[in-house]
C-alpha positions, -999 to 999 in steps of 0.1 A, spaced: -398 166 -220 -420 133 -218 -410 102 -233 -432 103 -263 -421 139 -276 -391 122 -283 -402 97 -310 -393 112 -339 -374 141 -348 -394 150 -377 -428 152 -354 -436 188 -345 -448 187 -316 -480 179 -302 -505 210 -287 -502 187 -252 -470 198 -251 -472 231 -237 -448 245 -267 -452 274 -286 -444 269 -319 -444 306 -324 -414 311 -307 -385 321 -325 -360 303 -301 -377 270 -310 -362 257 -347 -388 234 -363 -381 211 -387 -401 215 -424 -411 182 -439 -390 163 -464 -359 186 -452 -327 165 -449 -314 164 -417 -270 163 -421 -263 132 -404 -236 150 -381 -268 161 -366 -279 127 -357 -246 116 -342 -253 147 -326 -283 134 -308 -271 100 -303 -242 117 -286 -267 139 -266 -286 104 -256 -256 88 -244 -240 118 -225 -273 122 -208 -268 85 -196 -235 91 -187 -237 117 -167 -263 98 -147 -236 70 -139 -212 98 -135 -230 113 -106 -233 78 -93 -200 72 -94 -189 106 -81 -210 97 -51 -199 65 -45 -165 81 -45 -173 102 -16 -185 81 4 -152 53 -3 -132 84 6 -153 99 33 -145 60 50 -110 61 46 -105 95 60 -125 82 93 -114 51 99 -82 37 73 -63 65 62 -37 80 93 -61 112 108 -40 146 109 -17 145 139 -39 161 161 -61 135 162 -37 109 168 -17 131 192 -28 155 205 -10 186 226 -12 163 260 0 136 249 29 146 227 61 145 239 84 176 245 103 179 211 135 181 224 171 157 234 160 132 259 182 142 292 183 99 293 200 98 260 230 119 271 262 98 274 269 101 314 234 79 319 250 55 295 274 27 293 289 18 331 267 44 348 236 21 334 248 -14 339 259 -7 370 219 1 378 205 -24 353 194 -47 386 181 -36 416 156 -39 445 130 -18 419 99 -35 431 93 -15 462 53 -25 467 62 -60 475 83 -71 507 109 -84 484 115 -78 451 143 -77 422 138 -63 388 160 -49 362 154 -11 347 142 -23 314 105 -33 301 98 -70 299 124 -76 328 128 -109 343 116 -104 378 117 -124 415 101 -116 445 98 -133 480 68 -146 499 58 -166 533 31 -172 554 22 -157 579 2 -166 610 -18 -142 634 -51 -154 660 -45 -184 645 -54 -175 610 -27 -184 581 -26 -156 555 0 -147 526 27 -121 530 38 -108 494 25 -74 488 33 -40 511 4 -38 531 -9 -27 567 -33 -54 569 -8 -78 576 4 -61 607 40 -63 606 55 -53 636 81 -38 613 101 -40 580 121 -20 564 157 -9 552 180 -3 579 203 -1 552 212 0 514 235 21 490 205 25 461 235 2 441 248 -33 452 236 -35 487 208 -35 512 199 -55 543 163 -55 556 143 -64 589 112 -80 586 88 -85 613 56 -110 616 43 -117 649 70 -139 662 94 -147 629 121 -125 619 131 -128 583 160 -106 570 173 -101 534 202 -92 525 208 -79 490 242 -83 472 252 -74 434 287 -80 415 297 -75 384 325 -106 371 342 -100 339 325 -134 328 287 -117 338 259 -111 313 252 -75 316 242 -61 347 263 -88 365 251 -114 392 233 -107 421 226 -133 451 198 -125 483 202 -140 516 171 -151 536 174 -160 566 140 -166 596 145 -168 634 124 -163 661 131 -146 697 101 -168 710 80 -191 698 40 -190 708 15 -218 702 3 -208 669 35 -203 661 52 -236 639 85 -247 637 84 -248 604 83 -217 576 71 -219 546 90 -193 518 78 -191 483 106 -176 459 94 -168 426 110 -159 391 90 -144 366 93 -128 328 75 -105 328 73 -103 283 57 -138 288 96 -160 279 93 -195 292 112 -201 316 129 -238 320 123 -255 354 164 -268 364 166 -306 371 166 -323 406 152 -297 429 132 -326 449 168 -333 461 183 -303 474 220 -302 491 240 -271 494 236 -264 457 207 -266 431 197 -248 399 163 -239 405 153 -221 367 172 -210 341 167 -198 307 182 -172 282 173 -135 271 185 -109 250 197 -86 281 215 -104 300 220 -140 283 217 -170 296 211 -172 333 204 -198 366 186 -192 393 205 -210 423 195 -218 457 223 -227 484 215 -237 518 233 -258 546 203 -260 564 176 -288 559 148 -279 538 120 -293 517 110 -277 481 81 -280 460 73 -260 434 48 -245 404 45 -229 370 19 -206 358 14 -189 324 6 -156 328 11 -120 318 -7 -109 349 21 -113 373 2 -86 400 -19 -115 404 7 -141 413 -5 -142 453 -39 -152 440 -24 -176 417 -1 -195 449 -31 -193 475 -55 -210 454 -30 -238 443 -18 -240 482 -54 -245 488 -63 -270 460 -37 -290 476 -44 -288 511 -83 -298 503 -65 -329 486 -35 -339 512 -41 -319 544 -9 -307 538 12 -271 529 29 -278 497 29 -264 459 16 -292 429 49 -295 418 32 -296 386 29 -268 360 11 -250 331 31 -252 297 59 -230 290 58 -211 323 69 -174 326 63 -180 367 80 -203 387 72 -202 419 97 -223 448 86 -234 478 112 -238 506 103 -251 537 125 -257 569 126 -253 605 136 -221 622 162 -206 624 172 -213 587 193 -198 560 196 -199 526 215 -181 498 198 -174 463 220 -165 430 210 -151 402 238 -158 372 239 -141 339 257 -150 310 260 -186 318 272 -202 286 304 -212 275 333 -233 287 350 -200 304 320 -186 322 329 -202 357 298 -203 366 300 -231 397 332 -206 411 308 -175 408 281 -194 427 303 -203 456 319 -168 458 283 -153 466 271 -174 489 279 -191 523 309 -178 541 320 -158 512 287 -138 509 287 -133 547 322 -115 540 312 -99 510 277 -83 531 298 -76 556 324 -51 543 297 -37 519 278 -29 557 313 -13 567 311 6 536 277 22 542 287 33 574 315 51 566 298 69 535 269 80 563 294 96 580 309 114 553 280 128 537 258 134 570 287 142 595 257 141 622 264 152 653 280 130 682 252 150 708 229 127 691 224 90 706 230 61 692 190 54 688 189 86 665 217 75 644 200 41 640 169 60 630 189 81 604 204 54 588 169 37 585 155 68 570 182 68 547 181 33 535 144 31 532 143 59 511 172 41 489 159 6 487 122 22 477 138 40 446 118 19 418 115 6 379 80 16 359 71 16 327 41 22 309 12 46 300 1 76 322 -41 76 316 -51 111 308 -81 127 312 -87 140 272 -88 172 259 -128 184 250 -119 177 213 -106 146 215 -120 115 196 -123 88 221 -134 55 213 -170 44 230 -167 34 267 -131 51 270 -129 80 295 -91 90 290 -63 92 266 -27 74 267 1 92 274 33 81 251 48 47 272 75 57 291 91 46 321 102 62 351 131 52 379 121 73 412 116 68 447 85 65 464 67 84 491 55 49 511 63 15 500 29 0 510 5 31 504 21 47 474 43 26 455 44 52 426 64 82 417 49 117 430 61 144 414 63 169 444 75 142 464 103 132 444 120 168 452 119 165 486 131 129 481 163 141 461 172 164 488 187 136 508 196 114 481 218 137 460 240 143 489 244 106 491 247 97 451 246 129 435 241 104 399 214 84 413 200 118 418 202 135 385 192 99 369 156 102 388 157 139 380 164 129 345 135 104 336 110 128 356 119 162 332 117 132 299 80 129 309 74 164 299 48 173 276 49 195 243 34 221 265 61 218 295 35 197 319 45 167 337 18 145 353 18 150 388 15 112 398 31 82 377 7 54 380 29 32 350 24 -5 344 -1 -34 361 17 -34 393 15 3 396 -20 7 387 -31 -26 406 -27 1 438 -44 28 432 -82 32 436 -101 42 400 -107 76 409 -74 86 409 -60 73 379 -69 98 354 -39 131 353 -55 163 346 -30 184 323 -47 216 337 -35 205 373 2 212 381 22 201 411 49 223 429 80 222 413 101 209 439 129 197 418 142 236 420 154 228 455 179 204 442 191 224 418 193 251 440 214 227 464 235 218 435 244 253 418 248 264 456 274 235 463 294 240 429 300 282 438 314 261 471 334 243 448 322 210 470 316 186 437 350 167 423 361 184 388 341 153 371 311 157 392 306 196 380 313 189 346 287 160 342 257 182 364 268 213 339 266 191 311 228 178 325 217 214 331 225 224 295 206 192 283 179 199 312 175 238 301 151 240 276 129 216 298 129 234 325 127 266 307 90 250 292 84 240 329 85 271 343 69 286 313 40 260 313 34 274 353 40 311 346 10 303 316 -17 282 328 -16 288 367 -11 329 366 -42 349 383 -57 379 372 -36 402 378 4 410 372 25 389 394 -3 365 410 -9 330 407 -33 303 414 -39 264 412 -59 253 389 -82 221 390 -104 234 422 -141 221 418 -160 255 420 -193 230 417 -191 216 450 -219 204 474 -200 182 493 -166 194 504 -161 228 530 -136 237 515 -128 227 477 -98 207 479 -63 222 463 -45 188 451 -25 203 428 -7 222 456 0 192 475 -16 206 507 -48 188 496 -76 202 521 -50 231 534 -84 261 535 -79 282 506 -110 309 494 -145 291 501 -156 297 464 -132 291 438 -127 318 413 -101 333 390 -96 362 412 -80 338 438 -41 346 447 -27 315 462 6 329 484 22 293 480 26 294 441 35 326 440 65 318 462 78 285 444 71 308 410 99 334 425 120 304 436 119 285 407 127 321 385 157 329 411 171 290 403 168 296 369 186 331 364 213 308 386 215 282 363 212 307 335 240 329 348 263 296 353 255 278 318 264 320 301 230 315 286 223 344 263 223 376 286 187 385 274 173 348 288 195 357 318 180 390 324 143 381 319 146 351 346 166 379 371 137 403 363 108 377 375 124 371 403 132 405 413 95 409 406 81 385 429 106 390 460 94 428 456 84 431 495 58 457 490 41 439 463 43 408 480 29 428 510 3 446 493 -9 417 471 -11 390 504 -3 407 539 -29 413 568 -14 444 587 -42 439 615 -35 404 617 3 404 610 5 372 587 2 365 550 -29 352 533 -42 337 503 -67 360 486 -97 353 470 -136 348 469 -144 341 508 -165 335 536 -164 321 570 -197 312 569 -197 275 554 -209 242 573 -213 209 564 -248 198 575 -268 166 573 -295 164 550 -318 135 533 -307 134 498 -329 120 470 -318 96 450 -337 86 414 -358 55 417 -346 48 455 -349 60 484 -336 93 501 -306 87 519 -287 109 547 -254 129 532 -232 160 549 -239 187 525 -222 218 521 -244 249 531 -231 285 524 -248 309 555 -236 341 538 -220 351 502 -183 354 496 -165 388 488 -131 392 472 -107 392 508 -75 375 525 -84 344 536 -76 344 573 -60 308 581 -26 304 596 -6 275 586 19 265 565 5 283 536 14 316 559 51 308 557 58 305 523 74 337 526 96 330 553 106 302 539 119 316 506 138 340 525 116 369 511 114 389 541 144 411 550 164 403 584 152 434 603 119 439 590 90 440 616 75 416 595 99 389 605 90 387 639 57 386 630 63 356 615 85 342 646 55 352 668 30 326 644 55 301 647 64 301 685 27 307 697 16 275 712 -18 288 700 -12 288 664 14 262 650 37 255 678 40 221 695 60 197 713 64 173 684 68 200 658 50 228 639 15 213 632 3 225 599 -34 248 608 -36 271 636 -60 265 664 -74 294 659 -85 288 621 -125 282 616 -111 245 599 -87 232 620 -92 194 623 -124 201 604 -135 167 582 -135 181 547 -164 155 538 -183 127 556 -152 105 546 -123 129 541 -106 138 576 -87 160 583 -52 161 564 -33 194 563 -54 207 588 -37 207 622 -10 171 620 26 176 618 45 173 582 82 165 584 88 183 547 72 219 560 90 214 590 121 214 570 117 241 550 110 264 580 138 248 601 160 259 573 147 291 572 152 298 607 185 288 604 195 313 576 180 340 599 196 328 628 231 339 611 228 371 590 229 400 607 193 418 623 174 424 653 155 388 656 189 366 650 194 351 685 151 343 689 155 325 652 183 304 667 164 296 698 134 285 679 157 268 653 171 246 686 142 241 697 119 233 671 150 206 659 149 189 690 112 183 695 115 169 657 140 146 664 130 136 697 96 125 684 104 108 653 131 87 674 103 83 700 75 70 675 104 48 656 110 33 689 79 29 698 63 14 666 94 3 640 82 31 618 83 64 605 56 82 596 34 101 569 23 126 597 26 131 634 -4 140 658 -2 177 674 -17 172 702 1 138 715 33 132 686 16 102 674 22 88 637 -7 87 617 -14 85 583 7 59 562 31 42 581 65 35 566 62 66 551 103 69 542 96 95 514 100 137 533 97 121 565 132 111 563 141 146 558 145 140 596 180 126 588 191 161 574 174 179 602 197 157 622 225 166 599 216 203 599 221 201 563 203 228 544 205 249 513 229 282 528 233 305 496 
């Protein structure tokens, strides 16, 4: 109705209005009637309800809108949002928390050599730790550069471990041109110590032979560093340095108060400098820029001696002529009248320390020969090599913590710019594969890593194995690398940051445990040695239960009983074969076109491995017969050897195969590109000269003996020397350095996979494979069949070109290697690559798993 119709109640209303008045459902009012005045409270309730409803739906709006805010960006999302599936941890015990990683086991790790990317490094296992780590300069062509950070640009001749215990003790040879610098690593524990106890380091630089650009002088930087950002106090007369002088000191929750001494009976000149700064991964930038600042002012080599306020970095500069030695101590719990801290000095350094580092040397070499019991028909070169393996491998086990950078889920809210998701911060205490090259934990690696290290410290071991299986997900994934913390990250290229939680890794840590449950049915653990691993396997179970379960989901193929990697980029225009990272044979040839009919023989192997280990485990723990039975069954499944047969065997070619969508026919060819709003440029592109069909993929290599190596085919099938045939044919796999890892005969071998990706699993020699075969052929070189005496004459063989080349290449170069060339034996890849590669030291050892 229009304003004016409601005038006056008493007004019938107007012929305008487009009423009928005839209507019976339309009450008029007569004149002069009395209206009852509940009827006009009636209309001025009408009048004001009509009004409030009107502010009502305002308000109700309004409402929406304050709540529709709060929901999105105030009020806690559902935990989905917030968490979701990838990056929520496994809801179970952490295998950390259980009391045998606690308490003496942990303080007696608390400080170590954990910074294995720099030269020299100390850290404790804890976030926030206080921190040192060495530096010098170094001169080559007459260019002065710094040495700090593990890198091949500096050109050491050498450096590495040639020993340490992975607890108190290491002692290291360093390399550059003409100087020799050696540190020697020493930890004790007084009953005056903070926690962890003291620790000192002994430097000391000589030179064989001095060249022209070589000085008489060197020029050591020794840092200290918090890494939480504490200040850290600068101690008083270091201008004036005898045979004692407290260089920092300062107090923390951990470990107290602590010094940081520096003893010397040598001559020497120090200078020093602070910095403020969280980013300690920067530090060498930080010391060459205030070297130079200086020299542009004095002409001279020498810190500021000044520094920012409250430092977290100081930074000492020692500076003597060669040869020159000097002790530094670390001291914890420094306070009070009964701390002794002067006697605890002196007893780690000078004469006392050179005591101390010599019966912990002693030490070491009496535990090699325990656990190794190598062979006296090796010479005294291959034993040095062994140990070096050994302690590399030991003093590169390292400290992380942080967060793993996930590539998100499709439904997951990220905020503008961000391309990944934060895994929970964690931290992680592992060895690494190569100290300068990849200074991070790998999770296939790290298997092949525990196989020496267990038999050296079987608690070390299950420590490592510990915080690995505490990185599993809700849905039993672990990231396959552990790039954790600005150190960490500062080493890896962008590209390969991001973890993919649809990519897995082989689950190599099924070999240790198949070592361990082996060596306890040999009753060769001490009676509190089997109870602690039983005690870890119960804890362990359920994890490795969603582990194999998380595999036996997301990575099973089309049909019963076959698997595949996941992650392969079926897209490809670039790569001739899509690569298969989350195999850890990288550009190993799998089908040309990547589909989910593919059957990779690999996975399917580790899959009946890791089932067999955990109906072992299982059966030991007198699991629930039902949990038992299934892991029995899967395993019976998969070492069925006509299924495996049917599934991946070439009877006209006599090897196994990966199946899948295939052809031969694939080239990379160069091509002009276009590029938008540039101009076309020249690329190798992948062209396809005929279409796939479902087949075996014929290429011999490693991927070919993955049943050998699990022991899957019985000692007097045909089949086996089929197998010994690949492996002896100098035509295939066999060389004089070891088996190389493609056939000759494959379409791909030494094929570039791109314009920059050479070739990497496609013809060089890898020490892990190597192992796995040489242990093979040992276990058929001793049960009972026709082929037993030609498995142990390949066994002896293929050992002794191993060994001979490693020895030869050590010799030859100060290192071992990532990889060894086919043709010639040459190391390539990463050099002071101590991760498998010193799987050398078992082969020397003959140490293998013999259930």
């Amino acid at each position: 109705m229009t304003g004016a119709s409601r005038r006056s109640t008493r007004s019938k209303a107007p012929p305008s209005s487009g009423v009928n008045n005839d209507d019976p459902s339309i009450r008029t009012v007569k004149p002069n009637t009395r209206i009852r005045k509940s009827g006009g409270r009636e209309q001025n309730f009408i009048r004001i309800l009509n009004v409030n409803l009107k502010y009502l739906l305002i308000f109700g709006l309004v409402c929406f809108l304050i709540a529709l805010f709060l929901v999105n960006h105030l009020i806690k999302p559902t935990e989905e949002s917030v968490n979701p599936r990838v990056v929520t941890p496994f809801p179970a015990p952490k295998l950390m928390d259980l009391p045998m990683f606690q308490g003496e086991h942990k303080e007696s790790l608390y400080w170590g050599t954990y910074r294995p990317h720099v030269y020299f490094g100390v850290r404790a296992r804890t976030p926030q730790s206080l921190l040192t780590g060495l530096m010098w300069i170094g001169v080559k062509d007459g260019r002065y550069s710094m040495r700090h950070v593990c890198q091949d640009s500096d050109e050491l001749k050498t450096y590495g471990w040639t020993q340490h215990n992975g607890r108190d003790y290491g002692h290291q040879i360093l390399v550059d041109q003409e100087l020799k610098l050696t540190t020697s690593f020493f930890k004790y524990k007084e009953k005056d110590s903070g926690y962890g106890g003291d620790w000192a380091v002994r430097i000391e630089a000589q030179s064989d032979k001095r060249s022209e650009e070589m000085s008489e002088l060197v020029h050591l930087f020794f840092y200290v560093a918090d890494e939480g950002g504490t200040a850290i106090d600068l101690g008083g007369g270091i201008m004036d340095i005898r045979d004692d002088s407290i260089l920092a000191f300062g107090s923390r929750n951990d470990v107290g108060n602590w010094q940081l001494h520096l003893g010397s009976e040598d001559d020497c000149e120090i200078h020093y400098s602070g910095f403020k700064t969280l980013h300690i991964h920067n530090l060498s930038e930080l010391v060459i820029a205030n070297l130079g600042a200086q020299a542009r002012k004095f002409s001279r080599v020498q810190l500021s001696d000044t520094s920012d306020h409250s430092p977290n970095i100081l930074v000492f500069q020692i500076s003597a002529r060669i040869p020159f030695k000097a002790d530094i101590v670390f001291v914890s719990g420094s306070s009070g009248h009964n701390s002794r801290v002067e006697e605890r000095f002196r007893s780690l350094t000078g004469d006392s320390l050179t005591t101390r580092l010599n019966e912990k040397q002693n030490q070491f070499d009496d535990k090699f020969k325990r656990c190794f019991n190598i062979s006296e028909e090796l010479n005294p070169e291959a034993v040095v090599v062994s140990k070096a393996a050994l302690g590399n491998l030991l003093g590169g086990i390292g400290y992380y913590y942080g967060q793993s950078k996930i590539s998100p889920p499709p439904s997951s809210n990220l905020k503008l710019g961000d391309n990944f998701i934060s895994y929970w911060p964690a931290e992680l205490y592992t060895a690494v594969p190569s100290r300068p090259f990849f200074p991070r934990g790998f999770l296939w690696d790290e298997g092949f890593h525990q196989l020496l290290i267990w038999r050296w410290d079987v608690h070390i071991s299950l420590d490592i194995i510990g915080h690995w299986l505490d990185l599993m997900n809700i849905d039993g994934w672990i990231p396959r690398e552990q790039i954790l913390g600005d150190e960490a990250l500062s080493k890896v290229p962008s590209e390969f940051v991001l973890q993919y939680p649809t990519t897995g890794n082989p689950p190599t840590f099924f070999l240790i445990l198949r070592d361990l449950m082996c060596s306890i049915k040999k009753n060769q653990f001490a009676a509190t040695e089997r109870n602690e691993i039983s005690i870890f396997l119960d804890r362990a179970f359920i994890r490795l239960e969603a582990w194999f379960n998380w595999f036996n989901t997301t990575q099973s193929g089309n049909i019963a009983s076959s698997y595949f990697w996941h992650g392969r980029e079926n897209t490809t225009t670039r790569e001739l074969n899509p690569k298969t990272l989350s195999s850890g044979l990288d550009d190993y040839p799998r089908a040309s076109h990547p589909s989910g009919d593919e059957r990779h023989l690999d996975l399917r192997c580790w899959m009946q491995f890791a089932a067999d280990c955990m109906h072992s485990i299982s059966e030991f723990l007198g699991k629930e017969s039902e949990i038992e039975k299934d892991y029995g069954l899967t395993a019976k499944l998969l070492s069925d050897f006509e299924l495996l047969n049917k599934m991946h065997f070439d009877y006209t070619f006599g090897a196994y195969f990966d199946y899948g969508n295939h052809t031969e026919q694939v080239r990379l060819s160069w091509r002009l590109v276009e590029r938008a709003g540039d101009y076309p440029i020249r690329e190798l592109v992948r062209e396809v000269l005929e279409e796939p069909v479902l087949r075996l993929v014929p290429h011999v290599g490693y991927v070919s003996l993955f049943p050998f190596m699990g022991r899957l085919i019985p000692p007097d099938s045909w089949i086996l020397e089929k197998q010994l045939d690949l492996i002896s044919n100098r035509s295939a796999l066999w060389t004089d350095f070891g088996l190389r890892s493609l056939a000759k005969t494959s379409t791909l071998y030494m094929k570039r996979n791109t314009e920059h990706d050479p070739p990497y699993w496609r013809g060089p020699i890898w020490m892990n494979m190597n192992y796995l075969i040489l242990s093979s052929l040992n276990h058929y070189s001793k049960v009972e069949g026709p082929y037993r005496d030609r498995a142990k004459i390949i066994y002896t063989d293929l050992r002794d070109n191993l060994i001979r080349n490693v020895v030869r290449n050590y010799n030859q170069t100060g290192y071992l290697w990532e990889q060894y060339d086919q043709k010639k034996g040459k190391g390539k890849g990463a050099r002071l690559f101590t991760g498998w590669t010193s799987l050398v030291l078992l082969i020397m050892a003959e140490a293998y798993n013999e259930c």
